[in-house]
N, C-alpha and C positions, 0 to 999 in steps of 0.2 A: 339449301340456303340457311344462313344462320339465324337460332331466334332472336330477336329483336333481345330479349330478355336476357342473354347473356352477352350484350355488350358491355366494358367495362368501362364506367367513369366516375368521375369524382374521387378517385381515387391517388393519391400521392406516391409518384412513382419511388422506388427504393433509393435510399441516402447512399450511392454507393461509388467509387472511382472517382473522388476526392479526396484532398490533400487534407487529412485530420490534421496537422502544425497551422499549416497555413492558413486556414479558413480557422483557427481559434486563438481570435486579439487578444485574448489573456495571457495566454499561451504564450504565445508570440512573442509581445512586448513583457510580460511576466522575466520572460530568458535574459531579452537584451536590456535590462534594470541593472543584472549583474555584471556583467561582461561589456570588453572596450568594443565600440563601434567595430572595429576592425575582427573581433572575437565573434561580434554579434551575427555579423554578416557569414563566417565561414558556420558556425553552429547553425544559423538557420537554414543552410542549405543542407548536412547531413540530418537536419531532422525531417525537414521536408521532404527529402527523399526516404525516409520510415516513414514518416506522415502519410505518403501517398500508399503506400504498401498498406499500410495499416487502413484508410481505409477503402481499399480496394476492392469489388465484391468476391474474386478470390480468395483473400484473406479471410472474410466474414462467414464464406463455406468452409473455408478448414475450422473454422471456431465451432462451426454449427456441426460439423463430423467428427471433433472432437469431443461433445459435449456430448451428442447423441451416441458417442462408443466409448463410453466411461472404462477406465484401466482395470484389468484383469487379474483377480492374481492365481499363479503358480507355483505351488510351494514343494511339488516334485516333477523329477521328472518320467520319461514313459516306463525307465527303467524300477520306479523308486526310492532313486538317488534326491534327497533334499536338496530343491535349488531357492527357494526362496525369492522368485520373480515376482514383478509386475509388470503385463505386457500392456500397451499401448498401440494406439491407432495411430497410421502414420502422419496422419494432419496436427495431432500433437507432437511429434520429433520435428516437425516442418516450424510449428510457430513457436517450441521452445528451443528450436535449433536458431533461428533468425533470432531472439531475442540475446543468446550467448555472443552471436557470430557480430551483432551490433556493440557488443560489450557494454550490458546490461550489467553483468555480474563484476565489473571492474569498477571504473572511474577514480580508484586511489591512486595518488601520487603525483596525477598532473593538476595545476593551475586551471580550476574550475569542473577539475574532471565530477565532479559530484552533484554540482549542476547541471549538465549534460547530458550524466546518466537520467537525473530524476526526470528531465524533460521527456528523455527516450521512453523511460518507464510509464510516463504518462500517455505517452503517445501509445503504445505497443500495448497496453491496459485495457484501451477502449477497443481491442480486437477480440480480446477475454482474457480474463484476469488469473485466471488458471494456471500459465509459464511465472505469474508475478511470485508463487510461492517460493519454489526452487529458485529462482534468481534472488529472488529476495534475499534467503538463507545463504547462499555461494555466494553474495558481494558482503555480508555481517558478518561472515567465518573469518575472513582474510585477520582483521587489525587481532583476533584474537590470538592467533597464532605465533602474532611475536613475539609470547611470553616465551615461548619454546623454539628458538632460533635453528634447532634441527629438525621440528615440523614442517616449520615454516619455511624452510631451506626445499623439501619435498612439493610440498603443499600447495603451497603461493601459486606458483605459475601456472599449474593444472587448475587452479580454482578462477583465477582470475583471464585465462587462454581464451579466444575467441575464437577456439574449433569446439562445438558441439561434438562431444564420442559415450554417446551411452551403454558400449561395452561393460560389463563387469570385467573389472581385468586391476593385474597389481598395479600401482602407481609406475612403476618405468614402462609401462607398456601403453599408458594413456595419454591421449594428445589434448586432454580437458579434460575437466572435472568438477561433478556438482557437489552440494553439502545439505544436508538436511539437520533436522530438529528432532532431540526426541527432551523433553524436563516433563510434562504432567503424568502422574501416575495417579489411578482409579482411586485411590483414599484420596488426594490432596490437590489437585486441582493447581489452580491459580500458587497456594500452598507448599512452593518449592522445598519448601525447610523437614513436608511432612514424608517427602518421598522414602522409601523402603529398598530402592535396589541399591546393594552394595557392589565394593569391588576390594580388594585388597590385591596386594602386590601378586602379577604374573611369577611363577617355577617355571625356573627356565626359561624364560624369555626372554626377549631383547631388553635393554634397559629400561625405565621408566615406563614400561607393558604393566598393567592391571588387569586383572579379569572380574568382570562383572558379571553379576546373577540378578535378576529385577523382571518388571516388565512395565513397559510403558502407553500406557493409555491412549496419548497421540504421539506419534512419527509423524514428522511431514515428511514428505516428498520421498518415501520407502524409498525410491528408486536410486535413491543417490550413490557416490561412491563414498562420503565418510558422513560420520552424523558425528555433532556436538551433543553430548548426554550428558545429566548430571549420574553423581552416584555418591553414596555414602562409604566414603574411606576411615580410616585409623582415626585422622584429622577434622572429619566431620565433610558434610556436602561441598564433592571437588567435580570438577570441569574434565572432561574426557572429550580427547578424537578416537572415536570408532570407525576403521574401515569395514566398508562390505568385505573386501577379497586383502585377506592378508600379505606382506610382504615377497611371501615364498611360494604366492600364488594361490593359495589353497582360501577357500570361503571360511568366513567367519561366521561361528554362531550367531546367526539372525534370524529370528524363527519368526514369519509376519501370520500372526495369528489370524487375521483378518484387514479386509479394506472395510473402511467405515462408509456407509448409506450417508449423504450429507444433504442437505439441503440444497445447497450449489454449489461450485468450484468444483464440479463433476467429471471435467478432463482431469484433472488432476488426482491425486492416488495421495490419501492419510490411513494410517493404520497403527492395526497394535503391534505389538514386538515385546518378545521376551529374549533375553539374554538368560544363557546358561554357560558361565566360564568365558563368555565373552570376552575376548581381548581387546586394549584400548589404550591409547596412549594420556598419561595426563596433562593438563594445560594449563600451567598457573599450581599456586601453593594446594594443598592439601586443608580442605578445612575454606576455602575462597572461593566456592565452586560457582556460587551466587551471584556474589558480584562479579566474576567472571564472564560467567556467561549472562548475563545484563548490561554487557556490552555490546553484543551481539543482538539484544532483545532494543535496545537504543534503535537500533537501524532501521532493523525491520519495524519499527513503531515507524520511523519516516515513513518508510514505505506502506503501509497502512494509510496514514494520509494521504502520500502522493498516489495509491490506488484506488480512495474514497473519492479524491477530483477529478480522477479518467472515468470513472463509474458516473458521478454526476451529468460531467461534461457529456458522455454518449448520452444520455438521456434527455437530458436538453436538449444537442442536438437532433435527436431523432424527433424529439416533443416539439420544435418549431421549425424541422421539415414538414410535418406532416402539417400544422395550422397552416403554415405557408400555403401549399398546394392544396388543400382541400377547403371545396364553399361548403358555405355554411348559410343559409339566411338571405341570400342577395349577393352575399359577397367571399373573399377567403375568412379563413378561422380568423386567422392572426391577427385580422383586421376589425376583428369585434372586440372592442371596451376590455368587458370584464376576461377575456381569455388575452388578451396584450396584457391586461393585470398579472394574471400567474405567471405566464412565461416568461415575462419579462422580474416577476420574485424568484422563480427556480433558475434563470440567469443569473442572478446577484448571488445566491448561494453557489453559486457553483463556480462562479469570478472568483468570490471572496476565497473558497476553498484551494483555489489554483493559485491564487498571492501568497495564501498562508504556506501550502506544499514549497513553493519555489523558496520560500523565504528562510526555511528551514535547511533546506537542499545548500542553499548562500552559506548557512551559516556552517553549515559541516565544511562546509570547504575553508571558511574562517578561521573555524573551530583546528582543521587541519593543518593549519599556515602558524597557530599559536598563538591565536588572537582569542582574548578572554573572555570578550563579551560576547561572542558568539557563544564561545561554549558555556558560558553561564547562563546565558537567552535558552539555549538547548534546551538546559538542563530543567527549565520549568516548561518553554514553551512546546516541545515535544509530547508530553501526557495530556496537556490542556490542549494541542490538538489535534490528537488524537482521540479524546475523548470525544470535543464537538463533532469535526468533521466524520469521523466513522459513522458518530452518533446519527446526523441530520441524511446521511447518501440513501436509508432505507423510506426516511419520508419524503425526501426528495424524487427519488426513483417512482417510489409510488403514486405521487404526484403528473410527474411526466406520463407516466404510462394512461392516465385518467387523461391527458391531453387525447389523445388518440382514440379512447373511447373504447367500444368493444374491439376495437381491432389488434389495438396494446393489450388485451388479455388473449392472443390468439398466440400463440408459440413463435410462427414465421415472424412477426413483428421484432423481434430480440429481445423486446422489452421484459418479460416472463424469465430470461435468461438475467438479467439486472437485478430483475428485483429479488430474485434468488439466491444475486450474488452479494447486494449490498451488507445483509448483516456481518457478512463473515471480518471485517476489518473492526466491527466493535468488538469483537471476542479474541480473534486472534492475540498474542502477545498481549492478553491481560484485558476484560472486560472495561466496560466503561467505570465501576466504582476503584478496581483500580487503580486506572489512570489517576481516578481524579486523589485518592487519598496518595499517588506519587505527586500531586504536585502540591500539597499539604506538606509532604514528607520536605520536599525541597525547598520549600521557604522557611519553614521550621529550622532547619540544619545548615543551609547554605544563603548565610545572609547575600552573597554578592549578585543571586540571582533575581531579587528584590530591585537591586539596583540596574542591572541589565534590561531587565522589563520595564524600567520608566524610563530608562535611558533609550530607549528601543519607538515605544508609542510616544517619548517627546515630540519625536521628530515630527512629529502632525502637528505639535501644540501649537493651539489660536488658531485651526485652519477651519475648522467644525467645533460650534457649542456642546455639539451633543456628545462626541467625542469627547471631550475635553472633562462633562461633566461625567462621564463613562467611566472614567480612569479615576477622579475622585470619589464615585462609589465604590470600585476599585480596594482603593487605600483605607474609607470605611471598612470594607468584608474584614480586612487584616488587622485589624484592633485588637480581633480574639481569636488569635489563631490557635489557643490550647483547645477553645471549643466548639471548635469548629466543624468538627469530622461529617457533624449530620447534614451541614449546610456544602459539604465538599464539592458537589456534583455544580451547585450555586456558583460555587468560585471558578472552578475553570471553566464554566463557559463563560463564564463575565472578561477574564482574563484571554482566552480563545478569540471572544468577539472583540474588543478592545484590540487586540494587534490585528484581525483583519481589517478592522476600521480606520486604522493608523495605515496601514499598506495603501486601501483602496483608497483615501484622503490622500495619501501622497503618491499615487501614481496611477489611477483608475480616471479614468474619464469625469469629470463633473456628478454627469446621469447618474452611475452609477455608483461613485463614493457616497450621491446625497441619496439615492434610495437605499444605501444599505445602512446607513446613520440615521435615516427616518425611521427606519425599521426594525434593526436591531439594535439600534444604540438608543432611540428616542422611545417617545410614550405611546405614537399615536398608530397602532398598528395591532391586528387581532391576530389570534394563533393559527390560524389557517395559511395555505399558501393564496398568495392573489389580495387580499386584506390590505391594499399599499391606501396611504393618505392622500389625499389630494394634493396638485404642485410638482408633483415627479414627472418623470418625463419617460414612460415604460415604455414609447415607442424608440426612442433611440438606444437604450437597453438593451433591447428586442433587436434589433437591427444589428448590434455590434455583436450580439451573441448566432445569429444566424450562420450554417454550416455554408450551405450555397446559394450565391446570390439569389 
């Protein structure tokens, strides 16, 4: 007979075999803002159907044996022979296979295609954010490419193909292909200008070949089949495509010195790399390499965003399953005061973050059509936020996982796997001081993005005071903008929060545009999470943010 003592209750059964699109209204309605009724309707069915994959509890075991079997490396083989591997578990080829086979790494070219993706991206995030590297970098490689129309002629279709083939093998032999990242080096950091590996023109080689000697401190996604590197030429810091396996079949010098021990993002494989004579093609002028490849670094900052509101969003979720289903006191969590207070503030943050993500996502599609104001909006809105949003997923997270109690500090919970992975989008492509002295730099230099940003959070004006008087603090900050540097971090979040305020005023529910303009835009509101003012309405917040009924 069983002891009495190990029956189990009160306990909240796993969030699992639901439809992550469908069950998240931001989400949802976020997509169909941009897109015609008739666009709305067929995109919500193929996300849906990711939606449901993603979150499937099959899915959430291959994340959980992907994490738990971290990438190996192999840098010979049994004979001797330098092979320079990273081997993987197959639960990683499975969810970074599904995220290619979705065309995560594409969306250029068609009519909202960049919207679509970022939704997909959002969805297939909150399985683990781990595939979000390598796709990230294979969908920012592509526009670079076009400087060099015989790269690009190669390149394009194997980067952009919705067959996953992690073969190393020459480019005609592969039915897809991924791209990775190699710019900081161990003196320079953030510091692209201070990098030390050079390259001068390949002997003997195919045309426009360089050979490189350097070593690079991070590589992402080692595994890939070309990396975008910088290097110092004749002309000063140029843009180079490095393949793994050269033309004629034979491997290229890529010596991975090690996998880096990370924090989180632990499916996933960064490492050092030293080139010696490395071969590589160039991309863009000699002396450009910079702002070349900061086109590329553009994208994947979206993506940093749009990865920070799948990371929120799973955590929310999981944070008001578990109040849902578990008493507390006489009754469920969810339904006591002060805990409807937090979940219903870490819902609004993570709304607001999912407006701001899609809205960015709009405008690249905007930006791609040759419409100005988008890409002017980008060009400030982009580091402002990416600075907040990255910035807030690590307190956010932290936060959720305290909903839970000791059980969110227990491994099997995911939550531990979150909060692991939250910091990594503030550092990635450029810390938070960074961002924010890019968006300094851009108002400084590019007067029309001044005007895109008002032209942008107009569209709320006179819908909310508090907004309204948001924006002419705003225009204060900018008075002195030569001396400003120390207050930078100050500006873009003002600017950050300001267009979330402007989004969630103009398409968020009542509930929840007036609790996030009480709170972030207004006065009355403390720095903790749950701190909300009297008059808001955090049960209907709460309710709209709920994964399953």
């Amino acid at each position: 007979m069983t002891s009495r003592t190990h029956t189990v209750a009160n306990q909240s059964p796993p969030l699992a075999d639901h439809d992550v699109f469908t069950t998240d209204a931001a989400l949802r309605e976020g997509v169909a803002h941009y897109v015609s009724e008739e666009g709305a309707a067929r995109l919500a069915a193929e996300l849906s159907e990711l939606g449901r994959e993603a979150g499937s509890a099959e899915a959430q075991e291959l994340a959980r044996q992907a994490n738990e079997s971290p990438p190996v490396l192999r840098t010979h083989d049994r004979y001797g022979n330098r092979v320079d591997e990273v081997g993987f578990h197959p639960a990683w080829h499975r969810l970074l296979g599904r995220a290619v086979e979705w065309g995560l790494t594409g969306g250029r070219g068609e009519p909202g295609g960049l919207l679509r993706r970022a939704a997909g991206f959002h969805v297939w995030s909150q399985v683990d954010a781990g595939p979000g590297c390598p796709v990230s970098m294979t969908h920012a490689a592509v526009p670079l490419l076009r400087a060099e129309p015989s790269l690009a002629e190669v390149w394009q279709p194997l980067l952009t193909s919705r067959q996953y083939d992690p073969r190393p093998a020459a480019a005609p032999e592969k039915r897809g292909a991924l791209a990775g990242m190699g710019m900081t080096e161990k003196q320079g950091g953030s510091d692209l200008a201070a990098g030390t590996t050079r390259a001068r023109p390949a002997e003997g080689a195919a045309s426009g070949m360089y050979a490189l000697t350097g070593h690079k401190w991070f590589c992402s996604a080692p595994m890939s089949d070309v990396f975008l590197v910088l290097a110092r030429a004749e002309g000063g810091p140029t843009c180079f495509l490095l393949p793994r396996v050269l033309p004629d079949g034979s491997r290229n010098v890529f010596r991975l010195q090690r996998l880096k021990d990370k924090l989180g993002n632990r499916a996933n494989a960064s490492a050092e790399v030293e080139f010696d004579e490395t071969l590589a093609w160039r991309v863009g002028e000699e002396g450009r390499g910079i702002a070349t490849i900061l086109e590329m670094v553009a994208a994947t900052r979206v993506d940093c965003v749009t990865g920070s509101a799948a990371l929120m969003r799973r955590a929310v979720a999981l944070a008001i399953h578990h109040a849902t289903h578990r008493e507390a006191f006489g009754g469920p969590l969810a339904d006591k005061p002060l805990m409807r207070a937090v979940l219903a503030d870490l819902a609004v943050e993570s709304e607001a973050a999912t407006a701001l993500a899609l809205r960015l996502a709009a405008a690249c599609d905007g930006a791609a059509a040759g419409r100005s104001h988008d890409r002017y909006l980008l060009r400030l809105a982009v580091p402002a936020a990416k600075f907040w949003v990255s910035g807030r997923c690590t307190a956010l997270v932290a936060e959720a996982m305290e909903c839970l109690g000791g059980n969110g500090y227990v491994e099997e919970s995911g939550m531990p796997r979150l909060l692991r992975e939250a910091p990594l989008n503030s550092m990635w492509e450029g810390p938070g001081n960074l961002q924010a002295l890019d968006v300094l730099r851009a108002l400084r230099t590019e007067p029309n993005v001044l005007h895109a940003f008002l032209t942008e959070v107009g569209q709320a004006a006179g819908a909310d005071h508090r907004l309204d008087a948001a924006i002419k603090e705003v225009l204060t900050e900018l008075s002195d903008l030569q001396g400003m540097e120390a207050r930078a971090r100050r500006l873009a979040e003002r600017i950050a929060l300001v267009l979330q305020g402007s989004l969630l005023v103009r398409h968020a529910p009542p509930a929840v545009a007036d609790a996030f303009c009480a709170t972030r835009l207004g006065r009355d509101r403390g720095l903790a999470f749950g701190t909300l003012p009297a008059g808001l309405d955090p049960a209907a917040v709460v309710a709209r943010a709920t994964p399953v009924p």
